[in-house]
PLY file of the C-alpha trace (Angstrom):
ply
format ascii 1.0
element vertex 136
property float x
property float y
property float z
element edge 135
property int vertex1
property int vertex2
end_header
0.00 0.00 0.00
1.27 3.51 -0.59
0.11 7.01 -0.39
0.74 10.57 -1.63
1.06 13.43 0.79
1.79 17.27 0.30
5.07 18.19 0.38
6.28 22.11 -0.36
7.20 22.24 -3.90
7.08 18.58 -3.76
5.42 15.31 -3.34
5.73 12.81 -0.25
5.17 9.20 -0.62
4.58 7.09 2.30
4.33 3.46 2.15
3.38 -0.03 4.63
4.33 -3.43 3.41
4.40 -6.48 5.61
7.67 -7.82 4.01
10.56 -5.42 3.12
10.12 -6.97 -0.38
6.63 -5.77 -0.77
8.12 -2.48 0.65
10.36 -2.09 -2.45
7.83 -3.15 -4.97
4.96 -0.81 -3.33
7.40 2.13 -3.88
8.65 1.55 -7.39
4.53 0.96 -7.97
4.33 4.54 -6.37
6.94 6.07 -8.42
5.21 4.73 -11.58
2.20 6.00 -10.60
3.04 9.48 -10.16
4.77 9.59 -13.82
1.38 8.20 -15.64
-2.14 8.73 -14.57
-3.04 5.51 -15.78
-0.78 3.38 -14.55
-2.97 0.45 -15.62
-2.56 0.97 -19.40
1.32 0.33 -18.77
1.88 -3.41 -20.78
4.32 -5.87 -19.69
6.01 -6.35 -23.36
9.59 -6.27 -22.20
11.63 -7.76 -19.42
14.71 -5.91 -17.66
16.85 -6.94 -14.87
18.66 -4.56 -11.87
20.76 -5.57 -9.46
22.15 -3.38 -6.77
24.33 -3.77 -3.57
24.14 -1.15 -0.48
24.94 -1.25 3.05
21.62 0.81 3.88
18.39 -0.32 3.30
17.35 3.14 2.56
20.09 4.20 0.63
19.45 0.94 -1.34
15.52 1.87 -1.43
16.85 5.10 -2.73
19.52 3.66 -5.30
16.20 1.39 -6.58
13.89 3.91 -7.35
16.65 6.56 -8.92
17.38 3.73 -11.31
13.83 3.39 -12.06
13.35 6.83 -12.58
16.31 6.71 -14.78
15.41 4.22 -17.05
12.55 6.41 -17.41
13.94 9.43 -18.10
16.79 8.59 -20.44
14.78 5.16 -22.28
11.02 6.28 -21.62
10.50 3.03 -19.74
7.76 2.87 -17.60
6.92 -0.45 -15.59
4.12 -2.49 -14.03
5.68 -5.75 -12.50
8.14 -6.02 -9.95
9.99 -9.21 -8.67
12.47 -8.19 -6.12
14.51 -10.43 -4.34
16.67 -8.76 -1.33
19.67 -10.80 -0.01
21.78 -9.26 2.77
22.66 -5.66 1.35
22.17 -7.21 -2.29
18.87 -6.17 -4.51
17.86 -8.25 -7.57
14.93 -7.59 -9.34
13.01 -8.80 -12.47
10.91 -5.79 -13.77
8.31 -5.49 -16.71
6.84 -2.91 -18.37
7.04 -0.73 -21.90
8.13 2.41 -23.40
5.84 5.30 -23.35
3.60 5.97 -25.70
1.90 9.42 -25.76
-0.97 8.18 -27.16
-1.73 5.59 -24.70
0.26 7.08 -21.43
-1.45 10.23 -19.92
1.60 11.97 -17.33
0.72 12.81 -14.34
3.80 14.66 -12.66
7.58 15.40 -13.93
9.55 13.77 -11.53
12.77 15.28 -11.31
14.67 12.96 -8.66
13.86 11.16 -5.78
15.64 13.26 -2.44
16.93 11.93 1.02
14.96 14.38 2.22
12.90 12.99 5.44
13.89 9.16 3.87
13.56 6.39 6.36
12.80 2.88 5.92
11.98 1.35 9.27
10.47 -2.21 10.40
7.30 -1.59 12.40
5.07 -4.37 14.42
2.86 -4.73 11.10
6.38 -5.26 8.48
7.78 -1.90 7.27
6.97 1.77 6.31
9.03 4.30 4.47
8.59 7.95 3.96
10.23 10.14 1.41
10.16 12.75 -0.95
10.12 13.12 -4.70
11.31 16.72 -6.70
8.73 17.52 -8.65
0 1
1 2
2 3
3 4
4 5
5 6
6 7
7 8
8 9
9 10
10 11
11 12
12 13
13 14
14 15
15 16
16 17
17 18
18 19
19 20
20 21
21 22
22 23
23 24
24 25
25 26
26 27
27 28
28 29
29 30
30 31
31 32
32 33
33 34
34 35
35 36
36 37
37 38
38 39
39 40
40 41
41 42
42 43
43 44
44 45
45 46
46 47
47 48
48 49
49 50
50 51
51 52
52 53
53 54
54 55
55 56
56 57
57 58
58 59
59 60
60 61
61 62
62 63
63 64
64 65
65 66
66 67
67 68
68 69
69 70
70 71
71 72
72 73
73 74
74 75
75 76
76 77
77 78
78 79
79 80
80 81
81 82
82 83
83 84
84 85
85 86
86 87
87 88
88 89
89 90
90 91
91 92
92 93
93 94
94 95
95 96
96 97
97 98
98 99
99 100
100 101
101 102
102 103
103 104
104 105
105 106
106 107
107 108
108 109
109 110
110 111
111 112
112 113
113 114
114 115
115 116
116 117
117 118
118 119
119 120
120 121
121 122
122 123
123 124
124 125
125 126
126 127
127 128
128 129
129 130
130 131
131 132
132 133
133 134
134 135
């Protein structure tokens, strides 16, 4: 599950997962969805791979969703399906999606990086929450 919030000049995300798997995945689902409105019409035609290695878990939450946002912005990749595996301080994900298509992707917001900004990944009794903040 994740969740917008307000943020001066910006936009917050906030998100609860009950593994820190699901954690990852809600967020990159949250960074897709503030790029396209319709998040849904996104098709999962192509297959990439990541893998990234960080002593943090929120500097690796951060590394994951700057190299979304990066395919994005220099390939005009947008994705749908996430399969992340997290081993020790090492991601590895499986993610699908397609390029965008103006005629079929409506934008919702430029997103011009993802900040450290108030970014905290923290286990809770329920799994584990994050909070951050995206430059719009």
């Amino acid at each position: 599950m994740f969740e917008t919030f307000d943020h001066t000049a910006d936009i917050g995300l906030r998100i609860e997962a009950a593994t820190l798997e699901e954690l990852f995945v809600d967020a990159a689902r949250g960074l897709m969805s503030l790029l396209v409105e319709n998040i849904d019409a996104v098709q999962p035609t192509l297959t990439e791979t990541i893998q990234l290695t960080g002593t943090e878990t929120d500097y690796l939450l951060f590394d994951w969703l700057n190299e979304l946002l990066f395919r994005f912005e220099t390939r005009g990749m947008l994705f749908c399906e996430f399969n992340v595996r997290l081993n020790e301080q090492v991601l590895e994900a499986t993610i699908r999606g397609e390029p965008f298509e103006r005629s079929r992707h409506r934008m919702a917001h430029e997103v011009k990086a993802i900040t450290y900004h108030g970014l905290s990944v923290e286990q809770t009794d329920n799994g584990w929450s994050v909070e951050l903040v995206l430059d719009i």
